[in-house]
C-alpha atoms as one frame of an Amber mdcrd trajectory, in Angstrom:
protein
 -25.121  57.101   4.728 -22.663  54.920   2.979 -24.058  54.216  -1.118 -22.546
  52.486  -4.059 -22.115  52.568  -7.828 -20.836  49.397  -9.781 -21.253  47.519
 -13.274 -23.960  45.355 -11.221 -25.360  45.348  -7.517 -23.580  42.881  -5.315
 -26.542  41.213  -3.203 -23.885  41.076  -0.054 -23.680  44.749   0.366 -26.596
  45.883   2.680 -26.126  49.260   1.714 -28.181  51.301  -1.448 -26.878  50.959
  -5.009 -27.239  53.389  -7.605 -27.030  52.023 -11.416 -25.613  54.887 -12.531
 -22.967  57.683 -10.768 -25.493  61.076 -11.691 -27.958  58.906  -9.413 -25.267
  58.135  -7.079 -24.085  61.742  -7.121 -27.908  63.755  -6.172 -28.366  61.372
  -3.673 -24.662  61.708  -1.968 -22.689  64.571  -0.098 -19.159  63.167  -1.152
 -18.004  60.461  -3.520 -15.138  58.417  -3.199 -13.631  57.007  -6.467 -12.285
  53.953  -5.870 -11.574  52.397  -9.647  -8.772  51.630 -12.411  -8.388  54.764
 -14.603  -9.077  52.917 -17.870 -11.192  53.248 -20.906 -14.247  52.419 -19.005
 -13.906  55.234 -16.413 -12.204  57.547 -17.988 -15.153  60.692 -17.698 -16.492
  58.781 -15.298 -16.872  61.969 -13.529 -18.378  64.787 -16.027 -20.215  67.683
 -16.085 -23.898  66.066 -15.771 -22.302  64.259 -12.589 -20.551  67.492 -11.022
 -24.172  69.343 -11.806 -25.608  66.511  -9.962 -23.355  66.718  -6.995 -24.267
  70.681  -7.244 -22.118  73.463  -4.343 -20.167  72.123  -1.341 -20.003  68.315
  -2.594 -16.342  66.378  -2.537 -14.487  64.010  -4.609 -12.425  61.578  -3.467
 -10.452  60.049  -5.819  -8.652  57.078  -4.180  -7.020  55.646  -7.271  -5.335
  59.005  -7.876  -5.107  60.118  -4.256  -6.737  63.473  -4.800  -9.519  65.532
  -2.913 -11.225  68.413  -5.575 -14.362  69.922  -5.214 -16.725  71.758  -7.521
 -14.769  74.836  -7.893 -10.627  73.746  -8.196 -11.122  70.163 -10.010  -7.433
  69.983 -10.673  -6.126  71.553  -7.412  -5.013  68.453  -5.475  -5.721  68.654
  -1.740  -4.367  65.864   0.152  -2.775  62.702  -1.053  -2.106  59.074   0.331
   1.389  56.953  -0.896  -1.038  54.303  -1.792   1.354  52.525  -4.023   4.085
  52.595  -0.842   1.536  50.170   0.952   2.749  46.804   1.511   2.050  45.970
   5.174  -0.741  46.089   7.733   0.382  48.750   9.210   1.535  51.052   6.317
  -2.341  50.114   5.603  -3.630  51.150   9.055  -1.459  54.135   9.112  -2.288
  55.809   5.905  -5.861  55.165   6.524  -5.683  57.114  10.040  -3.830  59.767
   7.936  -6.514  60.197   5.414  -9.326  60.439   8.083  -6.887  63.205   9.737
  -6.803  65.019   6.935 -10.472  64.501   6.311 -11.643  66.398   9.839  -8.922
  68.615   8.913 -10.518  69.701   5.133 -14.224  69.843   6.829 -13.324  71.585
   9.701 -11.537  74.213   7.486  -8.249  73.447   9.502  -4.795  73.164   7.425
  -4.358  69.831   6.333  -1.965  67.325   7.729  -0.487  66.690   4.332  -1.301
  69.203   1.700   0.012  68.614  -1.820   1.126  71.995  -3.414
């Protein structure tokens, strides 16, 4: 199931919204960071949250373009050239890489792309 966590609902998203990310994070099996590192976020993701996400959870961290779980949070695990994206189908293509790597990481397969 697909949940959210922002400043303030948005009444056109039909899905749940959690007011806070350690609500968002018990109630979720991965969580996808999709923000502006700035003063606002920065820690956005700390130890009460990772606690809350507790053994096997992911992060997705879309801004930064890294995959970590619980036990390697610096280890980076795949990674998109998000910046590189200027056209629909540098869009569509990166996307289809991500998911790729995605069944890859959950299927314990090699990943398409691995960062080292």
């Amino acid at each position: 199931m697909v949940s959210y966590n922002s400043r303030k609902q948005k009444p056109f998203v039909p899905y749940p919204f959690y007011s806070s990310v350690v609500d968002l994070a018990s109630n979720n099996n991965v969580v996808v960071l999709c923000c502006a590192l700035n003063d606002e976020t920065r820690h956005m993701i700390n130890r009460e949250v990772m606690v809350a996400l507790g053994k096997g959870v992911v992060i997705v961290n879309v801004a930064r373009g890294a995959v970590i779980d619980e036990k390697q949070l610096l280890r980076c695990l795949m990674e998109g050239e998000i910046g590189g994206c200027s056209t629909l189908e540098s869009y569509v293509a990166i996307c289809q890489l991500l998911g790729r790597n995605l069944e890859a990481f959950f299927s314990n397969n090699p990943l398409i792309t691995p960062v080292i």
